[in-house]
N, C-alpha and C positions, 0 to 999 in steps of 0.2 A: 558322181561320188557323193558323200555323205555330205550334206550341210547343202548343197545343191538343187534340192529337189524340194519344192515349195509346199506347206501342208494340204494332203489331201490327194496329192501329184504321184506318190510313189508308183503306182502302175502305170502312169500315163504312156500311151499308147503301146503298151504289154501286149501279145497275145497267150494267154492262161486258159490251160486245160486241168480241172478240176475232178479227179475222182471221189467217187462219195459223195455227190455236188445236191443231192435232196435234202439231208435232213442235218443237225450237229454241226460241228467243227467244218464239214466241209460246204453244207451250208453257207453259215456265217463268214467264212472265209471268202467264197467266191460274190458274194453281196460286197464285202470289204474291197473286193481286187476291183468291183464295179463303180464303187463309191471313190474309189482312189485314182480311177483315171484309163483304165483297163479299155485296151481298144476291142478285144473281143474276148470271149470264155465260152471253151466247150466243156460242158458238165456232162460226166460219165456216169451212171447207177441203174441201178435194177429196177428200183421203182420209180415207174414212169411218169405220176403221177408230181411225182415230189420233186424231182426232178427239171420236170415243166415250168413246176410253180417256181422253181428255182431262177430256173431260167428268165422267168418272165419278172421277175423283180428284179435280175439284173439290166436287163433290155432299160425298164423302168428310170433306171438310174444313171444310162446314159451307154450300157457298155452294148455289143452285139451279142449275145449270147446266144447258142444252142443245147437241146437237153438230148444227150443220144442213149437210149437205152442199152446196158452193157453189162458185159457177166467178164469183170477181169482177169479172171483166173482160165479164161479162154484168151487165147495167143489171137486167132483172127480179132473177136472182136476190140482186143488193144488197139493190136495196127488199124483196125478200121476207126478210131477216134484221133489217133494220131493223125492220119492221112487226111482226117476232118481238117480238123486244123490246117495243116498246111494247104489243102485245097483252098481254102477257103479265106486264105489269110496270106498265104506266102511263106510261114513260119511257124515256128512257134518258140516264144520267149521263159515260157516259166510253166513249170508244171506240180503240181501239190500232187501226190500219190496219198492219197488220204482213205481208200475204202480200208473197212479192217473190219475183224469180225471176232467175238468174243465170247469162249463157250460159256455156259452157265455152270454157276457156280459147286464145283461137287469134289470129291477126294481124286485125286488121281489113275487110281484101281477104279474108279467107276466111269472113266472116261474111254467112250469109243472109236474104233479107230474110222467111222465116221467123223466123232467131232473132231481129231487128229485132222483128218484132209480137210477139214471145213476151217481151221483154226490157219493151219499154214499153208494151204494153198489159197487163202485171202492176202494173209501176213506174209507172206515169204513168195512163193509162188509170184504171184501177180505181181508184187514189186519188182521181181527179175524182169518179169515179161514187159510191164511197165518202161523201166532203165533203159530197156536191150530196144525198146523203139523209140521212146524219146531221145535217147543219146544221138544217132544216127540224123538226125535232121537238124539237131541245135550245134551236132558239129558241122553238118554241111556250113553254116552261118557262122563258125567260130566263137558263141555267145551263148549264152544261158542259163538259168537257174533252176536246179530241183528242191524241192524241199518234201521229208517224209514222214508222214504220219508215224513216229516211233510211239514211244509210251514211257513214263517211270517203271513200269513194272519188267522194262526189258534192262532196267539198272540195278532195281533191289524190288521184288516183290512184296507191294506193301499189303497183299492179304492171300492167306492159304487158299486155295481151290481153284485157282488160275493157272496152273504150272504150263498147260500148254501156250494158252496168249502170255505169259512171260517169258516162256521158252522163244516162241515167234518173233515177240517182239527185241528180243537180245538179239537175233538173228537177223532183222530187220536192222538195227545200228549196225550192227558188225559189216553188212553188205552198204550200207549207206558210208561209210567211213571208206571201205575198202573203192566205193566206184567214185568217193570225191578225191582220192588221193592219184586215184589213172586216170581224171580225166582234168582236171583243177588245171593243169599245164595246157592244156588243150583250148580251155576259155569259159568249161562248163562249172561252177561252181554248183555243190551234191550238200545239205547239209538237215538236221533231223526238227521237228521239234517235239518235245515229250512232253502233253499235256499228263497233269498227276489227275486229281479226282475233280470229273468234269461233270456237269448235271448232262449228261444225253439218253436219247432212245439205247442204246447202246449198252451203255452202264444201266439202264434203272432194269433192263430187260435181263441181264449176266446175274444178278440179284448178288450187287457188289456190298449191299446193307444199307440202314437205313439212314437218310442223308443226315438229319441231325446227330448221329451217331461218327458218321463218318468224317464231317465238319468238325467236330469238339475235336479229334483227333490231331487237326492240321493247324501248323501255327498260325494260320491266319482267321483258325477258326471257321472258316466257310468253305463252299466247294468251289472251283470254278465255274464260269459260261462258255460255251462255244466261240463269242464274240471275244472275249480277253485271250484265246490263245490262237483265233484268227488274227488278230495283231501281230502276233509274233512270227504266224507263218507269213502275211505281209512283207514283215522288216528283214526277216531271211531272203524271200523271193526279189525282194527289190535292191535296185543300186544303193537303195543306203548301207548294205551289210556288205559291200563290194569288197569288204579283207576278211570275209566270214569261210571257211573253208571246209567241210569235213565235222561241224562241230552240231551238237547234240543238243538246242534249247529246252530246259525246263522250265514250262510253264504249270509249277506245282504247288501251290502255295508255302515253298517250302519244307514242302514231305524229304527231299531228298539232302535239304541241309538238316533235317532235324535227325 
């Protein structure tokens, strides 16, 4: 429970499997689960490279880490990192569904029904498939926590020519709401976090504009780090948010109160 868990301690002896685990948010998140106490992390991504390196700074800091090269929006290779995990561990205690993919910036009439399946079969897609095998073995265990990579922009779109990663992403809470409320009684708590305007490969690549631009905007005047709303996916994933249910973290400097 909350008050409990000594600084630094929040994942102690966790086992965390990581999507998106090379570069950004999911990065800096699975570094943090490592630095907190995390007994192992299986990082999931496409690039192998990144991923590695990921890996290997978490090893570094105490936790066991693995980097598995993975295309989520494939059904096998989910279940084959899940199955990682529990081979490899017995379990698995917490999972960040963090890969997400974001078209580049244009009118909606110019958008292909390529980037359509590329936008939500990251966003939507993969988190189904994601849910539908993580669920299954952290109920065997009766215990568990997911947390999901949503977004601000799946609450109120804060700039034109996104329409389908807002649309994804509104869709991504609606399914994270709906599978914390079936399974919360079960022992799995399901809950989101929405980073607003975050400096990542991600964002500078969508050509979201230009950051000091986009900074003067937000009341705190700056953008985020990957590291300030890996903290929050932390405090969701772990026992400290142990009455946290279904609920939707903004980590936005304020974009969505303002």
């Amino acid at each position: 429970m909350s008050g409990t868990l000594p600084p630094g301690a929040r994942m102690r002896g966790k086992v965390c499997l990581v999507t998106g685990g090379g570069s950004g948010i999911g990065r800096a998140t699975a570094l943090r689960m490592a630095s907190e106490g995390a007994e192992a992390i299986v990082l999931a991504g496409r690039r192998e490279a990144e991923i590695d390196a990921t890996a290997a700074a978490c090893r570094e800091l105490g936790a066991d880490a693995i980097a598995i090269k993975t295309d989520i929006t494939r059904e096998d290779d989910v279940a084959r990192i899940v199955a990682t995990a529990v081979e490899r561990c017995g379990r698995l205690d917490v999972a960040f569904n963090n890969a997400g993919f974001q078209e580049r910036r244009a009118p909606l009439e110019e958008q292909g029904m390529d980037v359509y399946d590329s936008v939500f079969d990251t966003n939507v897609r993969a988190l189904f498939l994601c849910l539908r095998h993580q669920l299954p073995v952290m109920l065997a265990k009766g215990r568990g926590s997911i947390v999901v990579n949503a977004s601000v922009s799946g609450v109120r779109n804060p700039n034109p020519g996104f329409s389908l990663y807002s649309a994804s992403k509104a869709a991504a809470i609606s399914l994270t709401r709906s599978a914390a409320m079936e399974n919360a009684p079960r022992g799995i708590r399901i809950n989101a976090i929405a980073p607003g305007r975050v400096v990542t490969d991600m964002m500078l690549r969508a050509g979201v504009g230009d950051v000091a631009t986009v900074s003067a905007g937000l009341p705190l005047r700056r953008m985020g780090s990957p590291e300030e709303v890996a903290e929050g996916v932390v405090w969701l994933s772990s026992d400290a948010s142990s009455y946290v249910v279904g609920h939707v973290l903004a980590a936005d400097g304020g974009f969505l109160a303002s």
